[in-house]
Jmol script that loads the backbone (N, CA, C; Angstrom):
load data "model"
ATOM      1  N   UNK A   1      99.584 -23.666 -13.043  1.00  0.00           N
ATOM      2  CA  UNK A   1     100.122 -23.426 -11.720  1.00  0.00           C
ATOM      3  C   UNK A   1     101.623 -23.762 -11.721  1.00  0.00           C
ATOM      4  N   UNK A   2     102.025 -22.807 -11.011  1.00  0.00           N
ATOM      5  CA  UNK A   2     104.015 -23.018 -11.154  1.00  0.00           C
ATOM      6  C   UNK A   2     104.512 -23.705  -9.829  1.00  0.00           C
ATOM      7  N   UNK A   3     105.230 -24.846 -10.246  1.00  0.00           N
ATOM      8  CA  UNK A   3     105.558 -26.167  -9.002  1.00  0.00           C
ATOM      9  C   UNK A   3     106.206 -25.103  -8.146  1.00  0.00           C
ATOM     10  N   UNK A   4     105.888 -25.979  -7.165  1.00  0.00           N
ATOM     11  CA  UNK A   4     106.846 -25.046  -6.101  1.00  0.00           C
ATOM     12  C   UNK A   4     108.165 -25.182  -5.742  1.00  0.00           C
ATOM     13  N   UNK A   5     108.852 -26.114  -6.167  1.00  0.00           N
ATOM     14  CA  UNK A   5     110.219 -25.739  -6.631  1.00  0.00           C
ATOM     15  C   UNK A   5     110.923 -24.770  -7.328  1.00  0.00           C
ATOM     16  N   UNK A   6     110.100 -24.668  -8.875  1.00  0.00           N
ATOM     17  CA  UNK A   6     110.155 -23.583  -9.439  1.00  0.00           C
ATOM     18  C   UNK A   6     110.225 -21.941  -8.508  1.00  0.00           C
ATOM     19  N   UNK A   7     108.917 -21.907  -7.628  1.00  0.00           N
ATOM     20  CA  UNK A   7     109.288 -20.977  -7.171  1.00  0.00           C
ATOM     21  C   UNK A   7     110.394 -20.770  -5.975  1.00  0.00           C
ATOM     22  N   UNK A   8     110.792 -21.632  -5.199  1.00  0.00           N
ATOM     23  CA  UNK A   8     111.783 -21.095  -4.277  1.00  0.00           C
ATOM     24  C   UNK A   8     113.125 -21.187  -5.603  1.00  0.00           C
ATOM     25  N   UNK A   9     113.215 -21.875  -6.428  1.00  0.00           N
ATOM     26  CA  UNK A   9     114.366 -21.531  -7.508  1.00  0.00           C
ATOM     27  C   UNK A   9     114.308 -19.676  -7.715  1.00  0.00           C
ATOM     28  N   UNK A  10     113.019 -19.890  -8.163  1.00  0.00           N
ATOM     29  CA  UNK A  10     112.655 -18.056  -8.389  1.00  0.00           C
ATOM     30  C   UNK A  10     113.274 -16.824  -7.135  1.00  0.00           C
ATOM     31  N   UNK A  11     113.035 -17.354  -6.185  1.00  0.00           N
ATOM     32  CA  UNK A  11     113.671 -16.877  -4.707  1.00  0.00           C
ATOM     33  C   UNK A  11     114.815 -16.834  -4.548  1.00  0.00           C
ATOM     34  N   UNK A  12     115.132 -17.747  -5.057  1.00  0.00           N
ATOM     35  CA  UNK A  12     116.788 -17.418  -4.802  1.00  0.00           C
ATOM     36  C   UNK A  12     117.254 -16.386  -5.627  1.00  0.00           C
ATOM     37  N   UNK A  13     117.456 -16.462  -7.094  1.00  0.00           N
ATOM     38  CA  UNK A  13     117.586 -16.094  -8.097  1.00  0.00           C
ATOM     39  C   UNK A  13     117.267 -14.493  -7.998  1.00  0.00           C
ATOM     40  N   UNK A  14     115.867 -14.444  -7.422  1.00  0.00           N
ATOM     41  CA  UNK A  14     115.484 -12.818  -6.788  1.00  0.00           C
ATOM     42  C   UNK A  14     116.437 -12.218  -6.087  1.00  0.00           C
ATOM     43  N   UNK A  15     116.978 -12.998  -5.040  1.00  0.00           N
ATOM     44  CA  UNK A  15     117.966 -12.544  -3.987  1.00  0.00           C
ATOM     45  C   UNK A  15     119.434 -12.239  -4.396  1.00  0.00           C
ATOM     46  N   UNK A  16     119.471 -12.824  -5.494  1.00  0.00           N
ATOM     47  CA  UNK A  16     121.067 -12.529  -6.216  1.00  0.00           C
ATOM     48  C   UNK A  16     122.152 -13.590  -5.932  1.00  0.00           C
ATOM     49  N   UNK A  17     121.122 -15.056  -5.225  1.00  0.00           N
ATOM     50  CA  UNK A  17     121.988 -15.724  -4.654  1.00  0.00           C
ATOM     51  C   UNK A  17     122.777 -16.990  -5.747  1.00  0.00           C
ATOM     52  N   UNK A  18     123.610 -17.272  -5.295  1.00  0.00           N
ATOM     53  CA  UNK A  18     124.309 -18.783  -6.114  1.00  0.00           C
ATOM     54  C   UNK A  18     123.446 -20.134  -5.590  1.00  0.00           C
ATOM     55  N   UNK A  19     123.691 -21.092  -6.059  1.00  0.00           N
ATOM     56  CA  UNK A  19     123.625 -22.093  -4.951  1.00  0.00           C
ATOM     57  C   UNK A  19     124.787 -22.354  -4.061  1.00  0.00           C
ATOM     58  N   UNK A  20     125.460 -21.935  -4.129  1.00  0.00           N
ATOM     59  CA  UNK A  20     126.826 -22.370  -3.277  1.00  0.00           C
ATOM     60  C   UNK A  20     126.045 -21.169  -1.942  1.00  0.00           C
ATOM     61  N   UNK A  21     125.728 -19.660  -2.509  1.00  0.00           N
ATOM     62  CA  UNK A  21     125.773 -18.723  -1.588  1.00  0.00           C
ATOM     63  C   UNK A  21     124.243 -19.220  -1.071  1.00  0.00           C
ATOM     64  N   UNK A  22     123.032 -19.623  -1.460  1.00  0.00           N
ATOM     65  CA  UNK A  22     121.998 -20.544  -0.429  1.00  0.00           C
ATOM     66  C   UNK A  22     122.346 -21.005   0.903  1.00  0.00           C
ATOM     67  N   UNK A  23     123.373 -21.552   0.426  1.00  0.00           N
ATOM     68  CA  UNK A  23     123.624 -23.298   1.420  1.00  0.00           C
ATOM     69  C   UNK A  23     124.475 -22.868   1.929  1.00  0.00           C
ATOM     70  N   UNK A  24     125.266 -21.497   1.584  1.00  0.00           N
ATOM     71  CA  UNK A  24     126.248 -20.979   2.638  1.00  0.00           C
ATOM     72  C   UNK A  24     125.205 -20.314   3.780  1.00  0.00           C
ATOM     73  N   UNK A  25     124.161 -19.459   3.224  1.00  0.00           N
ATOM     74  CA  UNK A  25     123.945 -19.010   4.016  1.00  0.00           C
ATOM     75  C   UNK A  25     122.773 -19.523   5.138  1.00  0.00           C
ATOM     76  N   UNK A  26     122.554 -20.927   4.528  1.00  0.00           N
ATOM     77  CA  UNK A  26     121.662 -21.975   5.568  1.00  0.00           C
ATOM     78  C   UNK A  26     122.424 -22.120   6.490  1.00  0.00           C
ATOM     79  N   UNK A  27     123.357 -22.303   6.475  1.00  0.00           N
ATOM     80  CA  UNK A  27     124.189 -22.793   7.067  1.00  0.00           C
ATOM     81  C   UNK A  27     125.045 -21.562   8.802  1.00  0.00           C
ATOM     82  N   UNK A  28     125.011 -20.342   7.991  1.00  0.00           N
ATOM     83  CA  UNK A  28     125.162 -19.558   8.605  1.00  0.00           C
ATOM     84  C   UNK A  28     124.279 -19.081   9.638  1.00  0.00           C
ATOM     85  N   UNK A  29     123.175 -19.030   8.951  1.00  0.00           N
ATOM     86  CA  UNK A  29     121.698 -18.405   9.964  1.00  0.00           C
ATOM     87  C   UNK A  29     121.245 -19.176  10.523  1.00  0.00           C
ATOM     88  N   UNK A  30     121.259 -20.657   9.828  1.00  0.00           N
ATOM     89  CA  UNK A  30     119.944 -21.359  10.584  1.00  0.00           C
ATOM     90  C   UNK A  30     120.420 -22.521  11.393  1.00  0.00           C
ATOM     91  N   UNK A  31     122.373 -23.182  11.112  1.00  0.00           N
ATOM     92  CA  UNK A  31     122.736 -23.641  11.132  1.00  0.00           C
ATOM     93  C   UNK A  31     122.158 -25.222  11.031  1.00  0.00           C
ATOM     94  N   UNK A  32     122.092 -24.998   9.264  1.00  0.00           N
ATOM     95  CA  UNK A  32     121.443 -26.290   9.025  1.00  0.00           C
ATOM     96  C   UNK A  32     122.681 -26.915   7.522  1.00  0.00           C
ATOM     97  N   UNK A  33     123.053 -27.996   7.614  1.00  0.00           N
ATOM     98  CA  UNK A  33     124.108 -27.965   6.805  1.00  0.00           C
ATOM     99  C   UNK A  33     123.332 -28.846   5.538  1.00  0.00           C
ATOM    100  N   UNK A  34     123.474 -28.383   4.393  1.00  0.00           N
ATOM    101  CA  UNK A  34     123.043 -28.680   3.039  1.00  0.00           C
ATOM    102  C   UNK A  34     124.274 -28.264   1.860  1.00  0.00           C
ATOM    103  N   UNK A  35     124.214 -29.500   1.134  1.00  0.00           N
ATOM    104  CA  UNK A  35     125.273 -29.021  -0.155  1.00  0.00           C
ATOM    105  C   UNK A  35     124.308 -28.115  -1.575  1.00  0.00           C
ATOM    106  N   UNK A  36     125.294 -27.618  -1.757  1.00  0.00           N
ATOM    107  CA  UNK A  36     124.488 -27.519  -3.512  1.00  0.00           C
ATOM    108  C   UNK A  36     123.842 -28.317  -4.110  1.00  0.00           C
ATOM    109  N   UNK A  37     124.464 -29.443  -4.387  1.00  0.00           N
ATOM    110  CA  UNK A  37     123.984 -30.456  -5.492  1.00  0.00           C
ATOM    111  C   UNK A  37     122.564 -30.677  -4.807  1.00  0.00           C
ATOM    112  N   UNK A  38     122.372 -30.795  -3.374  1.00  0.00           N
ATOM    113  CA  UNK A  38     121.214 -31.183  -2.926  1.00  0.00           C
ATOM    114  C   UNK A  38     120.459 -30.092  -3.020  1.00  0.00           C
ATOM    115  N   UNK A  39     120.506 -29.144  -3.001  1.00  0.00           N
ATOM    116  CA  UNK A  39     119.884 -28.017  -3.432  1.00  0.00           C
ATOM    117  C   UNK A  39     119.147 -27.799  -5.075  1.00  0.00           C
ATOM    118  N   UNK A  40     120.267 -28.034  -5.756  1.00  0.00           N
ATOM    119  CA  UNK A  40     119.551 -27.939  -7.110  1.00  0.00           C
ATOM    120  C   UNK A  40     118.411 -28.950  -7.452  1.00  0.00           C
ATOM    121  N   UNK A  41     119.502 -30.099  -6.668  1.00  0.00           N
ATOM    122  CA  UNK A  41     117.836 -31.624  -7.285  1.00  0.00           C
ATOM    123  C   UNK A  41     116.630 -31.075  -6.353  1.00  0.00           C
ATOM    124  N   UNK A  42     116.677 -30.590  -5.556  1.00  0.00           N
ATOM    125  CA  UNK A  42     115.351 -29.670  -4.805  1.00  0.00           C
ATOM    126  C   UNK A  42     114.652 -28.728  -6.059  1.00  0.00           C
ATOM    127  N   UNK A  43     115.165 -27.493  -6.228  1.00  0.00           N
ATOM    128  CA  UNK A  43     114.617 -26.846  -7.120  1.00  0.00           C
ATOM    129  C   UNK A  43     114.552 -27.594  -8.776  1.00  0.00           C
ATOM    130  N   UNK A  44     115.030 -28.789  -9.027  1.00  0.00           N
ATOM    131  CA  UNK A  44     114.953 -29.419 -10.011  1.00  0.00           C
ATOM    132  C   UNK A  44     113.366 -30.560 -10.150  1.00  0.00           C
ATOM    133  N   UNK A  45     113.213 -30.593  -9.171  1.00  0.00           N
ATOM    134  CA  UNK A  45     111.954 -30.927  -8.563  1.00  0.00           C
ATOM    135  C   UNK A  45     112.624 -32.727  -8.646  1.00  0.00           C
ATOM    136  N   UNK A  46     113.694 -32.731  -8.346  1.00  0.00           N
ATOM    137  CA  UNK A  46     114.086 -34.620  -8.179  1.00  0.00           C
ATOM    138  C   UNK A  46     114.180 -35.630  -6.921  1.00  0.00           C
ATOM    139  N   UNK A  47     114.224 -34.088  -5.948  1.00  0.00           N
ATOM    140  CA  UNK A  47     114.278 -34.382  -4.344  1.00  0.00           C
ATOM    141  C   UNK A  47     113.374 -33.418  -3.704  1.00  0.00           C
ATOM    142  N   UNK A  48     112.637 -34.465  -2.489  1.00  0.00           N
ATOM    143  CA  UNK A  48     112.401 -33.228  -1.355  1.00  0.00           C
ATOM    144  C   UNK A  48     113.176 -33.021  -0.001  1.00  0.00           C
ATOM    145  N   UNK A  49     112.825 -32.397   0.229  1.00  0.00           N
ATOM    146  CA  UNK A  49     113.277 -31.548   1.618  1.00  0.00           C
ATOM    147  C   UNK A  49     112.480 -31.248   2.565  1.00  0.00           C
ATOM    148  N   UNK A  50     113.565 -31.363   4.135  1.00  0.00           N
ATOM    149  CA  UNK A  50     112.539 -31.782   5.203  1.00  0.00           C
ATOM    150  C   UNK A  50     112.027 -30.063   5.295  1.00  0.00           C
ATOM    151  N   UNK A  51     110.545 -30.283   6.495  1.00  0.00           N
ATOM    152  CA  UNK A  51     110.573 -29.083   6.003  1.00  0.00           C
ATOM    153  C   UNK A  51     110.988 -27.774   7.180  1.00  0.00           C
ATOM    154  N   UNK A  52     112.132 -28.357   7.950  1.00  0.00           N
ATOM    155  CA  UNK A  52     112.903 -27.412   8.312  1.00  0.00           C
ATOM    156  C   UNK A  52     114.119 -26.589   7.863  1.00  0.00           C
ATOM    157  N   UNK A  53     114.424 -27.739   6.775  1.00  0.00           N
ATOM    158  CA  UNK A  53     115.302 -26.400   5.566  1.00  0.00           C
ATOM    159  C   UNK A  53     114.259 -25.776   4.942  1.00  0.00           C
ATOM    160  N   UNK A  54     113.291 -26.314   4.442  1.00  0.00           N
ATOM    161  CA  UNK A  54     112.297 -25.769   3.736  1.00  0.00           C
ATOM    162  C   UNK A  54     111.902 -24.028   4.450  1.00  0.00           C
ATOM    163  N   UNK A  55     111.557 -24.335   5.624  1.00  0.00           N
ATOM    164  CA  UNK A  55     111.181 -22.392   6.462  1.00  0.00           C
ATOM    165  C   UNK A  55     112.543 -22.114   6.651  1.00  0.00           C
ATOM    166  N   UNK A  56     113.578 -22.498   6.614  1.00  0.00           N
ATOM    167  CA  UNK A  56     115.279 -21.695   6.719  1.00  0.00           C
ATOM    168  C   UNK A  56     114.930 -20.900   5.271  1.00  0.00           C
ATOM    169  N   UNK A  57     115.037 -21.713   4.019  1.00  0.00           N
ATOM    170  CA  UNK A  57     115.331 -21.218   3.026  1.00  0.00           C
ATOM    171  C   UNK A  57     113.881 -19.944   2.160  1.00  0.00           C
ATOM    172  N   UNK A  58     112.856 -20.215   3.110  1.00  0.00           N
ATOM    173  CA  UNK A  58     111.401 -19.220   2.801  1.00  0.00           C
ATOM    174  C   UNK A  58     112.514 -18.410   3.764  1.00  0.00           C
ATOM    175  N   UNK A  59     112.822 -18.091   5.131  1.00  0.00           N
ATOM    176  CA  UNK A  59     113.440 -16.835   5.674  1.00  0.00           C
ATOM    177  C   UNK A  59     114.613 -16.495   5.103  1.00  0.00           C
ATOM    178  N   UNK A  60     115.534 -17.067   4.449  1.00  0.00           N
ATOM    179  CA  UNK A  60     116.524 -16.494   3.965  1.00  0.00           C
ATOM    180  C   UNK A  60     116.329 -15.999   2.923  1.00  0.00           C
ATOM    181  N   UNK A  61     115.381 -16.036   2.046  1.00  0.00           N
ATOM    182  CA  UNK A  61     114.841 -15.349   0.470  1.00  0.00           C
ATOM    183  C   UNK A  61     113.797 -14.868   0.885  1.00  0.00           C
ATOM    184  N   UNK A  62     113.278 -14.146   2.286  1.00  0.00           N
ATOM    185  CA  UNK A  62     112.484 -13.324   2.292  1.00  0.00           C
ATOM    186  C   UNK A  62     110.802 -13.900   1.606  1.00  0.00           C
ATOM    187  N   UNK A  63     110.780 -14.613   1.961  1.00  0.00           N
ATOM    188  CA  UNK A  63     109.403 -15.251   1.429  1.00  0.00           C
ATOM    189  C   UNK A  63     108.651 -15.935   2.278  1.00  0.00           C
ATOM    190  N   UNK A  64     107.123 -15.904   1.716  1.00  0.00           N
ATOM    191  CA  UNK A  64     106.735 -17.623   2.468  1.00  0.00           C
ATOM    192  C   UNK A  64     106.196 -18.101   2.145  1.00  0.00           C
ATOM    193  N   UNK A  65     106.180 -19.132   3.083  1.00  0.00           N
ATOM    194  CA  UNK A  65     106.057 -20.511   2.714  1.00  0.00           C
ATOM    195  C   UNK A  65     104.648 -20.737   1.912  1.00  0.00           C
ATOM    196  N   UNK A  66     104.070 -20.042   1.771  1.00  0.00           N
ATOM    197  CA  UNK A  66     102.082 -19.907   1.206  1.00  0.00           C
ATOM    198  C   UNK A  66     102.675 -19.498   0.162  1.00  0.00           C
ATOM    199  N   UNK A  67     103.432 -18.392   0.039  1.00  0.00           N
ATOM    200  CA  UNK A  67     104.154 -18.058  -1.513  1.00  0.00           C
ATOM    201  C   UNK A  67     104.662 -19.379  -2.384  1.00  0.00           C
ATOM    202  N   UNK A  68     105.456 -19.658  -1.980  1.00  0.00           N
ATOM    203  CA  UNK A  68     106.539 -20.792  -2.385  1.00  0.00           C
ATOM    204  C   UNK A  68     105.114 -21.812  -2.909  1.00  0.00           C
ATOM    205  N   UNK A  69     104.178 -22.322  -1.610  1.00  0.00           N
ATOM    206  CA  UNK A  69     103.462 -23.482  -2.464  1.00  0.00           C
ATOM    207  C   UNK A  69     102.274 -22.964  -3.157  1.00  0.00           C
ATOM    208  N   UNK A  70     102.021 -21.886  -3.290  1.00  0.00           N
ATOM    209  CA  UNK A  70     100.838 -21.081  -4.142  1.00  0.00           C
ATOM    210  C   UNK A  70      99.820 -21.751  -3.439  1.00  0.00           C
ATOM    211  N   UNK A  71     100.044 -21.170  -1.946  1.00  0.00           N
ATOM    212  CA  UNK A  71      98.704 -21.098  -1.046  1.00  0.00           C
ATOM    213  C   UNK A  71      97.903 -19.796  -1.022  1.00  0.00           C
ATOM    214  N   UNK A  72      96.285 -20.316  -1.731  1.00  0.00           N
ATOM    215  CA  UNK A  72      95.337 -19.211  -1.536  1.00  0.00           C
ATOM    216  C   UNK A  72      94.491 -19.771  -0.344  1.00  0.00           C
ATOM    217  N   UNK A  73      94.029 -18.103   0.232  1.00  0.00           N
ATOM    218  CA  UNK A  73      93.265 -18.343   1.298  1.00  0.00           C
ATOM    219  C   UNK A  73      91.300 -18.518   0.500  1.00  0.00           C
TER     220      UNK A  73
END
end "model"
wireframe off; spacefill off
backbone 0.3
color backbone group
C-alpha cells in the first residue's frame, strides 16, 4: 500500500506543479498560507498537516481525499 504522502506528492507532480507553485497556489484559492519546506516534510512523510490544508491541496490537484488515503469502499 502507497503512504499517503506519497500520493498527494504524486498529485502534485501530476499537475505540473513546483512546491513553491503548491503553496502559491494554497495560498491563492484557499487563502491558507504554507511554505515549501513545510510542504515537502509533508510529502516526505516527517510532518502532518491540519486537515484543512489537507482538502485545499486534494482541490487544488484535482483529487480526493479517499484517493490520497487509499480509501476503499
Amino acid at each position: 500500500m502507497v503512504k499517503w504522502y506519497k500520493r498527494l506528492k504524486k498529485a502534485r507532480e501530476a499537475m505540473g506543479l513546483s512546491l513553491g507553485g503548491a503553496v502559491n497556489l494554497l495560498n491563492e484559492m484557499h487563502k491558507i498560507k504554507m511554505n515549501r519546506v513545510n510542504l515537502y516534510k509533508v510529502e516526505q512523510g516527517k510532518s502532518e498537516m491540519p486537515v484543512g490544508k489537507f482538502r485545499a491541496l486534494c482541490d487544488i490537484y484535482s483529487v480526493s481525499s479517499d484517493w490520497i488515503l487509499d480509501l476503499k469502499e
